[in-house]
VEXMARMI-928312 format. One record per residue: residue in one letter; y, x, z of N, C-alpha, C, CB in turn; residue number from 1; chain. Coordinates in steps of 0.2 Angstrom, whole numbers. Atoms other than C-alpha are relative to their C-alpha. Glycine has a CB too. Layout:
# VEXMARMI-928312
{resn->A; n.yy->Y; n.xx->X; n.zz->Z; ca.yy->Y; ca.xx->X; ca.zz->Z; c.yy->Y; c.xx->X; c.zz->Z; cb.yy->Y; cb.xx->X; cb.zz->Z; resi->NUM; chain->A}
...
# end
This chain:
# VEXMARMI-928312
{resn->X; n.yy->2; n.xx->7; n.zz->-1; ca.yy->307; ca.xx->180; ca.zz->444; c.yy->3; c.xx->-3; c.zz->6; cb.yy->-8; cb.xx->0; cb.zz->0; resi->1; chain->A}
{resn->X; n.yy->-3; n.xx->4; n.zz->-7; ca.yy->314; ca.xx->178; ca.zz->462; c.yy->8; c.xx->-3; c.zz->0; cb.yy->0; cb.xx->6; cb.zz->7; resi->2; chain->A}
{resn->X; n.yy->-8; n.xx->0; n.zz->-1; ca.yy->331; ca.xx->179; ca.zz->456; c.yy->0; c.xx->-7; c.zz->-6; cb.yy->5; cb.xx->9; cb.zz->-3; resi->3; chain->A}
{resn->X; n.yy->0; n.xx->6; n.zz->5; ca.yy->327; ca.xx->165; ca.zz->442; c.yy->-2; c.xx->-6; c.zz->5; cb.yy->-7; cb.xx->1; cb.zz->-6; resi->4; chain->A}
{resn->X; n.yy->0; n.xx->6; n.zz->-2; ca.yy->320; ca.xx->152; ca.zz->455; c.yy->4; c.xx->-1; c.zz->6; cb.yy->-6; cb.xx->-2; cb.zz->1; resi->5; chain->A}
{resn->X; n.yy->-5; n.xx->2; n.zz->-6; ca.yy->334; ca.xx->150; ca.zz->467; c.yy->5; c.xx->-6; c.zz->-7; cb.yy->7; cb.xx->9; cb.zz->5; resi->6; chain->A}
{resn->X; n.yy->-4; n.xx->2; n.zz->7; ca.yy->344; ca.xx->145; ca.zz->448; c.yy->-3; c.xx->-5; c.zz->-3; cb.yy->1; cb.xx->5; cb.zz->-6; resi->7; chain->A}
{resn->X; n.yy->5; n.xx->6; n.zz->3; ca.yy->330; ca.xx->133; ca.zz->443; c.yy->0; c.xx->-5; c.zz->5; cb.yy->-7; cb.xx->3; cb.zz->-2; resi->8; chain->A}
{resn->X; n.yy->-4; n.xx->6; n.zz->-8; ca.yy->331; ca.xx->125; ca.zz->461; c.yy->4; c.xx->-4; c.zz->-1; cb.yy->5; cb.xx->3; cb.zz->6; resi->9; chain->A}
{resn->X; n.yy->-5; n.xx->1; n.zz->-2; ca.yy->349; ca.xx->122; ca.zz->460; c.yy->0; c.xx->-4; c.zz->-6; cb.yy->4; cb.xx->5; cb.zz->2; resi->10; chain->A}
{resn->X; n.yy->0; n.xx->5; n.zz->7; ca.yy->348; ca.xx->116; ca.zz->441; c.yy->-3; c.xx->-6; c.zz->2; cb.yy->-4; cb.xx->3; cb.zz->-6; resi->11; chain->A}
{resn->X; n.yy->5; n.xx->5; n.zz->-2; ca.yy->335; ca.xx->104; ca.zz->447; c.yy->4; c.xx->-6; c.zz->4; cb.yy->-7; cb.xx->4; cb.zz->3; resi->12; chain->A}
{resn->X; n.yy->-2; n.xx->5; n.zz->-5; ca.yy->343; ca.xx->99; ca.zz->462; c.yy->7; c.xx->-4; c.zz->-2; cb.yy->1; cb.xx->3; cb.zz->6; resi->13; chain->A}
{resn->X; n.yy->-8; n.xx->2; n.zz->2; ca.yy->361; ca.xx->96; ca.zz->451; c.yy->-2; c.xx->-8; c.zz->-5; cb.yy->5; cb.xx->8; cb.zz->-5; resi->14; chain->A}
{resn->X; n.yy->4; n.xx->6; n.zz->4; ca.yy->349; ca.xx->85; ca.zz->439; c.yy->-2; c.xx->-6; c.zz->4; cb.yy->-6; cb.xx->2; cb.zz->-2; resi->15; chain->A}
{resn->X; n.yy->4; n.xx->5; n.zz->-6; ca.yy->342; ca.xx->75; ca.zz->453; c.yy->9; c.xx->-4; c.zz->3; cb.yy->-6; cb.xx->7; cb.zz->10; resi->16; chain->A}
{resn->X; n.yy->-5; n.xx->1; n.zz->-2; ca.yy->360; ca.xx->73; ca.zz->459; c.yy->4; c.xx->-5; c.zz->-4; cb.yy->2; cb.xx->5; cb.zz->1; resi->17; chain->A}
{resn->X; n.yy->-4; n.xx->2; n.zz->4; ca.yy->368; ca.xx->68; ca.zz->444; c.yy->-3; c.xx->-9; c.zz->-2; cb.yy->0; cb.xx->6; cb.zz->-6; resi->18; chain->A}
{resn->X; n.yy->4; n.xx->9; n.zz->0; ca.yy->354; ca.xx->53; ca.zz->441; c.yy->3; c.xx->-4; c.zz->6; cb.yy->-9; cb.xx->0; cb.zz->2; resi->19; chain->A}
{resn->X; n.yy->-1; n.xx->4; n.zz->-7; ca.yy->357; ca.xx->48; ca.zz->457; c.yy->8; c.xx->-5; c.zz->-1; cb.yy->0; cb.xx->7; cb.zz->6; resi->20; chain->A}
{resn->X; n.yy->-8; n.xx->3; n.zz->0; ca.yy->377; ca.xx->45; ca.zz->455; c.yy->-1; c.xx->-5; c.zz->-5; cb.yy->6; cb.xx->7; cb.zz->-2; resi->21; chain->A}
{resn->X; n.yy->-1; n.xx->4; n.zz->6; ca.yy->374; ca.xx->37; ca.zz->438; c.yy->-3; c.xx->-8; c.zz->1; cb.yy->-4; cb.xx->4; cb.zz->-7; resi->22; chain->A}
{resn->X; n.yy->2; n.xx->7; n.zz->0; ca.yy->361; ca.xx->25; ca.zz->442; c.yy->3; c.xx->-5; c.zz->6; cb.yy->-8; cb.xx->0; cb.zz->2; resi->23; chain->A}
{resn->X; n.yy->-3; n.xx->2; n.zz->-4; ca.yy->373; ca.xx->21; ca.zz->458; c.yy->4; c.xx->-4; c.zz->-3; cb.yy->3; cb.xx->4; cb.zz->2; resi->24; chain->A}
{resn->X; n.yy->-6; n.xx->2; n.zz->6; ca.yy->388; ca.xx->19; ca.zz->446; c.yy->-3; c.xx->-9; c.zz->-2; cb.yy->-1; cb.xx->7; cb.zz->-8; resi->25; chain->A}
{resn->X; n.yy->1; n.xx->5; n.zz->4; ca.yy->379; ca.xx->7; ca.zz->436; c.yy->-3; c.xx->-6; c.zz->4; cb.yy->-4; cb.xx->3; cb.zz->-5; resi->26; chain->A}
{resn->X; n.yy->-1; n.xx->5; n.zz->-6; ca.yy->372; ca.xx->-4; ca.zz->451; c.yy->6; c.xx->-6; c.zz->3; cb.yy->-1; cb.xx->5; cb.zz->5; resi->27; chain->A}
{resn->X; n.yy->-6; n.xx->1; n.zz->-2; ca.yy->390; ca.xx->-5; ca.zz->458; c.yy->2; c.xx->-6; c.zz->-6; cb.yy->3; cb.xx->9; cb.zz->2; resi->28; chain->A}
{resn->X; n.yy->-4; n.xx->3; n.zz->8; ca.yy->395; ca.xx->-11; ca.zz->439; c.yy->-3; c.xx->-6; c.zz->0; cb.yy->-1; cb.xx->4; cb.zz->-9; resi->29; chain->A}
{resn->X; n.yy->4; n.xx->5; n.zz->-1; ca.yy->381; ca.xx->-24; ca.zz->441; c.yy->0; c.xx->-7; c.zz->5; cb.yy->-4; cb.xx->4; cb.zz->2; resi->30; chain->A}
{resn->X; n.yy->-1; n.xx->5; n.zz->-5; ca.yy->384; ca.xx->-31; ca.zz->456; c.yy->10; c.xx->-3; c.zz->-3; cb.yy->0; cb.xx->5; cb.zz->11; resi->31; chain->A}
{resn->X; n.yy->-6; n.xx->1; n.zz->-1; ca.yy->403; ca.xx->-32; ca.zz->450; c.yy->0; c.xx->-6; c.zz->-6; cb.yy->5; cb.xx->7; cb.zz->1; resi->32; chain->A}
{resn->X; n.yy->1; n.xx->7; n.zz->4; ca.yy->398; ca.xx->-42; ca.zz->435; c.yy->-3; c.xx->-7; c.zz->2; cb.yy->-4; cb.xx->1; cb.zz->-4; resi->33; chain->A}
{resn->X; n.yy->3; n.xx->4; n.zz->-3; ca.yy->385; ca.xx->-53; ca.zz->445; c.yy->6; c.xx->-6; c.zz->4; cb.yy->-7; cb.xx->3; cb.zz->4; resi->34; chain->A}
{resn->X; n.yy->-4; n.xx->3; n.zz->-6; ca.yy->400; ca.xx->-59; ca.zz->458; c.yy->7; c.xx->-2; c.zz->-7; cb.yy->3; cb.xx->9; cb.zz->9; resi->35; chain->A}
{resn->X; n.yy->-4; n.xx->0; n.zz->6; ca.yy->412; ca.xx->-60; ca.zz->441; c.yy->-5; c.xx->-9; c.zz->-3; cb.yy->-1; cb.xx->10; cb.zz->-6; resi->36; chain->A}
{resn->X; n.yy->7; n.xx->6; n.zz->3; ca.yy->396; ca.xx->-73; ca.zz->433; c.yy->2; c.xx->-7; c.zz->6; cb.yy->-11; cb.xx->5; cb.zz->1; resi->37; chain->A}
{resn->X; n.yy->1; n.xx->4; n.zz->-5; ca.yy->396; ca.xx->-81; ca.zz->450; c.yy->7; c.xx->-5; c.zz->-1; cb.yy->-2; cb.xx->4; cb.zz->7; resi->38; chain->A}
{resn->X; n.yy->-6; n.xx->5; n.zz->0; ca.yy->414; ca.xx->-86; ca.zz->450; c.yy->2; c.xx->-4; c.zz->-7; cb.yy->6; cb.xx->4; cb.zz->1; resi->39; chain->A}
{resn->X; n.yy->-2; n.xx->5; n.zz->4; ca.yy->413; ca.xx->-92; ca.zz->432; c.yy->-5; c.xx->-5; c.zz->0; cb.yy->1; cb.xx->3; cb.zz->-8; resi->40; chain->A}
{resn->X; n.yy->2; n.xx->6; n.zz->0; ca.yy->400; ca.xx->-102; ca.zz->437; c.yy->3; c.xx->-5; c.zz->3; cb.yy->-6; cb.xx->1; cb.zz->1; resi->41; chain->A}
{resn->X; n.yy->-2; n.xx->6; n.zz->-5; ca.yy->408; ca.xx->-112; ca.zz->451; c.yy->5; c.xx->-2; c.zz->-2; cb.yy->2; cb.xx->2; cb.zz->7; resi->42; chain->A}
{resn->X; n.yy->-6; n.xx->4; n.zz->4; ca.yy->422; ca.xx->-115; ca.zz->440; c.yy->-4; c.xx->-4; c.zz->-4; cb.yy->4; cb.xx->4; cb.zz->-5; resi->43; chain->A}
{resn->X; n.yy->8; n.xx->4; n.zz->8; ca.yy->410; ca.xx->-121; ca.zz->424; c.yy->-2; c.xx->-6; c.zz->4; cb.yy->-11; cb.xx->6; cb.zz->-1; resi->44; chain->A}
{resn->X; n.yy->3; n.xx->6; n.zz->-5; ca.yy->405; ca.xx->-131; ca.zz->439; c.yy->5; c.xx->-6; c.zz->1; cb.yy->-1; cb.xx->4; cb.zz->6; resi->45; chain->A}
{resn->X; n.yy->-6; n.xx->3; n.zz->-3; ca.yy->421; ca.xx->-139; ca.zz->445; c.yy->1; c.xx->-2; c.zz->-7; cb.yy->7; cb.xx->5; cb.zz->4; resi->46; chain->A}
{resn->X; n.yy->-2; n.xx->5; n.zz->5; ca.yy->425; ca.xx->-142; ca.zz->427; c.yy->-4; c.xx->-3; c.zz->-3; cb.yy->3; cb.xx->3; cb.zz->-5; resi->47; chain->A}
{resn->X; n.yy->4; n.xx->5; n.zz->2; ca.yy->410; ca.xx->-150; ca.zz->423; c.yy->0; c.xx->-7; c.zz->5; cb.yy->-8; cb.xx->3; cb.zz->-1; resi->48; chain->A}
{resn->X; n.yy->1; n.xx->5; n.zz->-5; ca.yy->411; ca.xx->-162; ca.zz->436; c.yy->7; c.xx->-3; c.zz->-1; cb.yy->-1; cb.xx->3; cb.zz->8; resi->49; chain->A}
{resn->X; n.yy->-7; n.xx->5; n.zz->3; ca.yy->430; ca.xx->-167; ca.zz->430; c.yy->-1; c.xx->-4; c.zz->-4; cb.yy->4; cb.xx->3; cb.zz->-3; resi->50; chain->A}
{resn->X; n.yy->1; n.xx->4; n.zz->6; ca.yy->423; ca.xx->-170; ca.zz->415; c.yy->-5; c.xx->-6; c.zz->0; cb.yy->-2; cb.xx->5; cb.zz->-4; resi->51; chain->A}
{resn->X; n.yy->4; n.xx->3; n.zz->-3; ca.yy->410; ca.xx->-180; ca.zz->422; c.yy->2; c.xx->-7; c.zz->3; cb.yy->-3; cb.xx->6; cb.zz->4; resi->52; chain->A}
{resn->X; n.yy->0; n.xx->5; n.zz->0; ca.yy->418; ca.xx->-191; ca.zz->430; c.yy->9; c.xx->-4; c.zz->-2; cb.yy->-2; cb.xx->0; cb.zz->6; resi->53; chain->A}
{resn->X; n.yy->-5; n.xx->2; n.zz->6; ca.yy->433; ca.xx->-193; ca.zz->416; c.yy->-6; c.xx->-4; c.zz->-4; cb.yy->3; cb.xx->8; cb.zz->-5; resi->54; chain->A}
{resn->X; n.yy->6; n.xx->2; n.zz->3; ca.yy->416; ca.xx->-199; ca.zz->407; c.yy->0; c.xx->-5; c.zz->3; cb.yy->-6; cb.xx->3; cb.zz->-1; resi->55; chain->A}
{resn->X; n.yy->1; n.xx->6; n.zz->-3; ca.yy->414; ca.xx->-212; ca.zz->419; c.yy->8; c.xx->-6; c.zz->1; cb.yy->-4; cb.xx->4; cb.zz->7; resi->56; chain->A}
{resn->X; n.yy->-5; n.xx->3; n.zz->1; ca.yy->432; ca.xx->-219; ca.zz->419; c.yy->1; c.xx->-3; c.zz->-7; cb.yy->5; cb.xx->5; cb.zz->2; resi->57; chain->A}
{resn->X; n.yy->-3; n.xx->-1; n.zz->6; ca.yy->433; ca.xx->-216; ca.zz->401; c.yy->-6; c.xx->-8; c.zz->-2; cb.yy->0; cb.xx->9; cb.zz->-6; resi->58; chain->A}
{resn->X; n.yy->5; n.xx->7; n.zz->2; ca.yy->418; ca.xx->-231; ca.zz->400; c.yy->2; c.xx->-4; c.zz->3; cb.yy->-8; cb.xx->1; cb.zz->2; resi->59; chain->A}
{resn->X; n.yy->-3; n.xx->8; n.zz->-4; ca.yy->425; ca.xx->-244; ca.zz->413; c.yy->5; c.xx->-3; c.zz->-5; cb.yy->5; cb.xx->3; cb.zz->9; resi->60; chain->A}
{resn->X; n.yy->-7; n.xx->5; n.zz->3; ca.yy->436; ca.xx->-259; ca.zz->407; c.yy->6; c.xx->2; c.zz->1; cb.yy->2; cb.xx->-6; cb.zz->3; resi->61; chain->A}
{resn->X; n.yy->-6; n.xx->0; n.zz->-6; ca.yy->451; ca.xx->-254; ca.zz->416; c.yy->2; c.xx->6; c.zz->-8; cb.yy->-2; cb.xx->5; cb.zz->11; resi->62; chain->A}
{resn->X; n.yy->-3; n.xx->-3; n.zz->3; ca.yy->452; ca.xx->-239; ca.zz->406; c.yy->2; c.xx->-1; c.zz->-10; cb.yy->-2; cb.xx->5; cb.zz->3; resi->63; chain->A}
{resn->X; n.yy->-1; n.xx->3; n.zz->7; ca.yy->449; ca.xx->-248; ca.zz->387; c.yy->9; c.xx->-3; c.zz->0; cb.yy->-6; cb.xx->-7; cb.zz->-1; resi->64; chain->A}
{resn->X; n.yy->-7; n.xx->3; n.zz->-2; ca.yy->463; ca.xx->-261; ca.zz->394; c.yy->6; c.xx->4; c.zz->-2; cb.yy->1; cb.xx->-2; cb.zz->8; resi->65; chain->A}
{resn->X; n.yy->-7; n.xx->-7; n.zz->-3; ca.yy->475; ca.xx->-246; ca.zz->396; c.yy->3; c.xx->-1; c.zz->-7; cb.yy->-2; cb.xx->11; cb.zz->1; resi->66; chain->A}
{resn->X; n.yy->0; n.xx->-2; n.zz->5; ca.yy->470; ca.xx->-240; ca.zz->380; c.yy->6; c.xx->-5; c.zz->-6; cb.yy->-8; cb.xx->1; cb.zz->-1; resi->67; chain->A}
{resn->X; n.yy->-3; n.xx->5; n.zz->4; ca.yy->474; ca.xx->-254; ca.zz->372; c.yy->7; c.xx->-5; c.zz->0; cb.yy->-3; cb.xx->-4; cb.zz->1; resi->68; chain->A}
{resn->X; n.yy->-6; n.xx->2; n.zz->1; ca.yy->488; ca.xx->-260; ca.zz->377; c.yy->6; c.xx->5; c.zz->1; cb.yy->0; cb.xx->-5; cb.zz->3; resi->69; chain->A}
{resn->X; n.yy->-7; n.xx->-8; n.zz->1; ca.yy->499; ca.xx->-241; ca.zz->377; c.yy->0; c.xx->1; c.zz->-8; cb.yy->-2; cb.xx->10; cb.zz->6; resi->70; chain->A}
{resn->X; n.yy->0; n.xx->0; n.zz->9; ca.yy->492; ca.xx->-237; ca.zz->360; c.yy->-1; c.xx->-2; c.zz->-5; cb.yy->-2; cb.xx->3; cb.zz->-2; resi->71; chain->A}
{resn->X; n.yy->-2; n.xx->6; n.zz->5; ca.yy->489; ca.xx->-251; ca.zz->349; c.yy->4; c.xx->-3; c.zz->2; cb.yy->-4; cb.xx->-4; cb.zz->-1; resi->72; chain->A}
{resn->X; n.yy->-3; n.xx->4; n.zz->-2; ca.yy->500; ca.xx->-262; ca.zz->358; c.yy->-1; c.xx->-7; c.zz->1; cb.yy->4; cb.xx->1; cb.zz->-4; resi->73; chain->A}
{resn->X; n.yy->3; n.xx->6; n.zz->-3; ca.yy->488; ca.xx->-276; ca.zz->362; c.yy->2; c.xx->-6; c.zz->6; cb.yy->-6; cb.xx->3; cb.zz->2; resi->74; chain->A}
{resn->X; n.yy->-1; n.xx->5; n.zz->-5; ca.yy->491; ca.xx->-291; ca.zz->372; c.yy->-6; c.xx->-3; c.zz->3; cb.yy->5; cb.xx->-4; cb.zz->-2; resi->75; chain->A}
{resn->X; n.yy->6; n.xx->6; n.zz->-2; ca.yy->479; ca.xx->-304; ca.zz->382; c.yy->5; c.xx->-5; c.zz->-4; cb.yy->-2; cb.xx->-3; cb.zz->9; resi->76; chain->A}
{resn->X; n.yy->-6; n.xx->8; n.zz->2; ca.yy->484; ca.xx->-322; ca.zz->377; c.yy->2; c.xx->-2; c.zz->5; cb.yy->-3; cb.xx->-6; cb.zz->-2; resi->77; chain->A}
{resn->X; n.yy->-6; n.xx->2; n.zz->-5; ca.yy->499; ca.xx->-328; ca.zz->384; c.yy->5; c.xx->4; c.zz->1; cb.yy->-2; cb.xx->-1; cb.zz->6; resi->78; chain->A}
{resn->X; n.yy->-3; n.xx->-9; n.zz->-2; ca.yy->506; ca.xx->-310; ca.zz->385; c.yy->6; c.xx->0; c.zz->-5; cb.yy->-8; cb.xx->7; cb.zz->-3; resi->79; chain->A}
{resn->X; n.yy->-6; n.xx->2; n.zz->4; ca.yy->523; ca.xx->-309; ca.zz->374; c.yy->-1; c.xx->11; c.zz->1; cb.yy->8; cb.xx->-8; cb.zz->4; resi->80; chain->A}
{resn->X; n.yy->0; n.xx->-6; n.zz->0; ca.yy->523; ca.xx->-289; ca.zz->366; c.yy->10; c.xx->1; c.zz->1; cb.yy->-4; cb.xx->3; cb.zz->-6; resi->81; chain->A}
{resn->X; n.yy->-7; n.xx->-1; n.zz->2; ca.yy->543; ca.xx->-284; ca.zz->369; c.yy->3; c.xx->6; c.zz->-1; cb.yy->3; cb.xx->-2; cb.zz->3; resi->82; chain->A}
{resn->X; n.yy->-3; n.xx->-7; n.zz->3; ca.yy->552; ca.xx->-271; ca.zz->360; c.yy->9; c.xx->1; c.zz->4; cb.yy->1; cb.xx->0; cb.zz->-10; resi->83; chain->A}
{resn->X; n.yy->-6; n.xx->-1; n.zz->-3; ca.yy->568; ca.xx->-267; ca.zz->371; c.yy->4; c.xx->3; c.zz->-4; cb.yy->1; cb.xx->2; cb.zz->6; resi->84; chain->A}
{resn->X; n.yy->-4; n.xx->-5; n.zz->4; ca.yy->583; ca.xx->-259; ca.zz->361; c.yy->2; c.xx->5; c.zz->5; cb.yy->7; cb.xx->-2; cb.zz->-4; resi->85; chain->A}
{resn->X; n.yy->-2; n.xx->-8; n.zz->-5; ca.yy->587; ca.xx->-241; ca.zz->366; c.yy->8; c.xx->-1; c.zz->0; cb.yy->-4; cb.xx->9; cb.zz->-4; resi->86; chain->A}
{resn->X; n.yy->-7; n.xx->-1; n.zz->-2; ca.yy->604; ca.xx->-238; ca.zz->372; c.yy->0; c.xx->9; c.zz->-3; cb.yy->2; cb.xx->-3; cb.zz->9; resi->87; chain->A}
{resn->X; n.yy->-3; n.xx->-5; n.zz->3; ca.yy->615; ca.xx->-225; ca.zz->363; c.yy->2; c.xx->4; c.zz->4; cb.yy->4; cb.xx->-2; cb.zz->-4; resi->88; chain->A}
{resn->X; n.yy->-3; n.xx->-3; n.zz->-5; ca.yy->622; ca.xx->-210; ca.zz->370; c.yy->9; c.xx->-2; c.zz->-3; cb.yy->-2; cb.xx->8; cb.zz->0; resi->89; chain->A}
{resn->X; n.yy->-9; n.xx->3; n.zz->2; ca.yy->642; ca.xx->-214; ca.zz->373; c.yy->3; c.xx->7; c.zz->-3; cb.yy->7; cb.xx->-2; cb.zz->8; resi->90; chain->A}
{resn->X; n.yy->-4; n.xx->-4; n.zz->3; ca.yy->648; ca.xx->-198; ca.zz->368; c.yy->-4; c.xx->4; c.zz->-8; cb.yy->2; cb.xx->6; cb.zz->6; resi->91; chain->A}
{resn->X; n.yy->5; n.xx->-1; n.zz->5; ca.yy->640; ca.xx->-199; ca.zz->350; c.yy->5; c.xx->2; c.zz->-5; cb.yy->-5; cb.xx->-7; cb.zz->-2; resi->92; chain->A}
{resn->X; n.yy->-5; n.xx->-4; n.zz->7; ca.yy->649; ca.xx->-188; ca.zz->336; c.yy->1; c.xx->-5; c.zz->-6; cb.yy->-5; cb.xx->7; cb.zz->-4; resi->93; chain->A}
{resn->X; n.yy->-1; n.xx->3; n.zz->7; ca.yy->654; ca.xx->-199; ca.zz->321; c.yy->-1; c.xx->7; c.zz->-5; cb.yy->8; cb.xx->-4; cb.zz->0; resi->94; chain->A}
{resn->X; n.yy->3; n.xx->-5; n.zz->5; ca.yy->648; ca.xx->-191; ca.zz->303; c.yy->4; c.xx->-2; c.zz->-5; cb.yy->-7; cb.xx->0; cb.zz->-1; resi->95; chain->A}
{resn->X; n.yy->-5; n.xx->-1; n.zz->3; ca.yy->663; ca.xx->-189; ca.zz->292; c.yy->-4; c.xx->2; c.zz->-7; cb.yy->5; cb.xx->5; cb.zz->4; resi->96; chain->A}
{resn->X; n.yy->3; n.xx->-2; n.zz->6; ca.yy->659; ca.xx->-192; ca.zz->275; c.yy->4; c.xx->2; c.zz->-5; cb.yy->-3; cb.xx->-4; cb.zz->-3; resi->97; chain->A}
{resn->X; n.yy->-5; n.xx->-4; n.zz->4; ca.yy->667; ca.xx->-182; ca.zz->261; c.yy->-1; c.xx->-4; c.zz->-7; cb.yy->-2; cb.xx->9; cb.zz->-1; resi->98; chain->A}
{resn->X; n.yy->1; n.xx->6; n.zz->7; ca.yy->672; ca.xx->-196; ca.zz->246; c.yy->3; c.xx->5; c.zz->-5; cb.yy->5; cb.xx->-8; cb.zz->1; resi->99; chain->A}
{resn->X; n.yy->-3; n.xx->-5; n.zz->8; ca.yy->680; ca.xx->-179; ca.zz->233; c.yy->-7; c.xx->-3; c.zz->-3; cb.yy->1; cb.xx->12; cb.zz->1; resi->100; chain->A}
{resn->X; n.yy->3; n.xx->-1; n.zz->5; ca.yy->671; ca.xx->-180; ca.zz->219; c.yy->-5; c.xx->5; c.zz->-3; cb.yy->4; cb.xx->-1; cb.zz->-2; resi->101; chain->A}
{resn->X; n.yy->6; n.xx->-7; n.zz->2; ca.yy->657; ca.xx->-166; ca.zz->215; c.yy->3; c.xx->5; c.zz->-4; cb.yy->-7; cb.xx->-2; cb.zz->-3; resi->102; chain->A}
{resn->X; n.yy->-6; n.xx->-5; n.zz->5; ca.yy->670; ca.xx->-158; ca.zz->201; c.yy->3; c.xx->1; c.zz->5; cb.yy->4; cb.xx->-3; cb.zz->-6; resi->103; chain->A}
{resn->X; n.yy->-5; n.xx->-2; n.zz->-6; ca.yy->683; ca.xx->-157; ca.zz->215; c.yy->-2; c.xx->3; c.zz->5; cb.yy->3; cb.xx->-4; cb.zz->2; resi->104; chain->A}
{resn->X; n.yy->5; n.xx->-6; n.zz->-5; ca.yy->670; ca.xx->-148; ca.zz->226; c.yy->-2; c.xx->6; c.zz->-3; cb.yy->-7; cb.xx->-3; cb.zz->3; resi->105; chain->A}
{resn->X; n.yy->3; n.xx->-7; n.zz->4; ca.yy->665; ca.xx->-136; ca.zz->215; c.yy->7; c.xx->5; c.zz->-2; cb.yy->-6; cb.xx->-3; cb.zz->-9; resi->106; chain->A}
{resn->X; n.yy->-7; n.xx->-3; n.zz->2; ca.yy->685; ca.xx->-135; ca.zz->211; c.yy->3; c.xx->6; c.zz->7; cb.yy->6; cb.xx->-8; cb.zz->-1; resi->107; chain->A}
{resn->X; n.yy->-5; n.xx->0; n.zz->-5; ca.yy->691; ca.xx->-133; ca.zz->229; c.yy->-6; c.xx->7; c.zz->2; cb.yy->1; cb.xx->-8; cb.zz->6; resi->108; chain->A}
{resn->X; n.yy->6; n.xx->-6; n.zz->-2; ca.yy->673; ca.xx->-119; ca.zz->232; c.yy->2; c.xx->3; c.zz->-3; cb.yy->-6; cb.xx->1; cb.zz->-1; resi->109; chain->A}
{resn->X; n.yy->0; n.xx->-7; n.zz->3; ca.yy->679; ca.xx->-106; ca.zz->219; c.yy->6; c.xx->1; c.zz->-1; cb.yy->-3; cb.xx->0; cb.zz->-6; resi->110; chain->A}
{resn->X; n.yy->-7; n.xx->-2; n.zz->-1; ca.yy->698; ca.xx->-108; ca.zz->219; c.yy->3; c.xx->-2; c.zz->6; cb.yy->4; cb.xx->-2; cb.zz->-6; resi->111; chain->A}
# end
């Protein structure tokens, strides 16, 4: 029996030990999520408040006006809409058209 409880001690105390580390562990993981959470809140944050005052733009005149006249093409009255011609590039490939005949393509492909 004397030589059993030194072995039962030591078991005990390795148990006591092993809790110990784990519930540590898992603390440590805790705090590392909570500071992780924290930062997606202050983001969450920052981007609700973008959005927030995108909402508030997106309701003013100013920004309908925009609207209206980039993507429908709206005018006020008096206003004249104008389509300018785009300019070409100068060094533009001419496209060479082939006037053979489609018999004579089919001639000039197999012999």
């Amino acid at each position: 029996m004397k030589r059993l409880m030194p072995i039962l001690l030591i078991f005990l105390l390795l148990v006591i030990i092993k809790t110990n580390i784990d519930s540590l562990i898992k603390s440590l993981r805790n705090e590392n999520k909570v500071a992780d959470l924290k930062k997606e809140l202050v983001e969450e944050g920052k981007k609700n408040q973008f959005l927030k005052e995108k909402l508030l733009y997106v309701k003013t005149d100013q920004f309908v006006e925009r609207e209206a006249r980039e993507k429908l093409g709206l005018t006020k009255k008096g206003e004249y809409f104008v389509i300018a011609p785009t300019s070409t590039p100068l060094n533009q490939e001419k496209i060479v058209i082939d006037t053979k005949p489609n018999w004579r393509k089919w001639l000039d492909l197999f012999f």
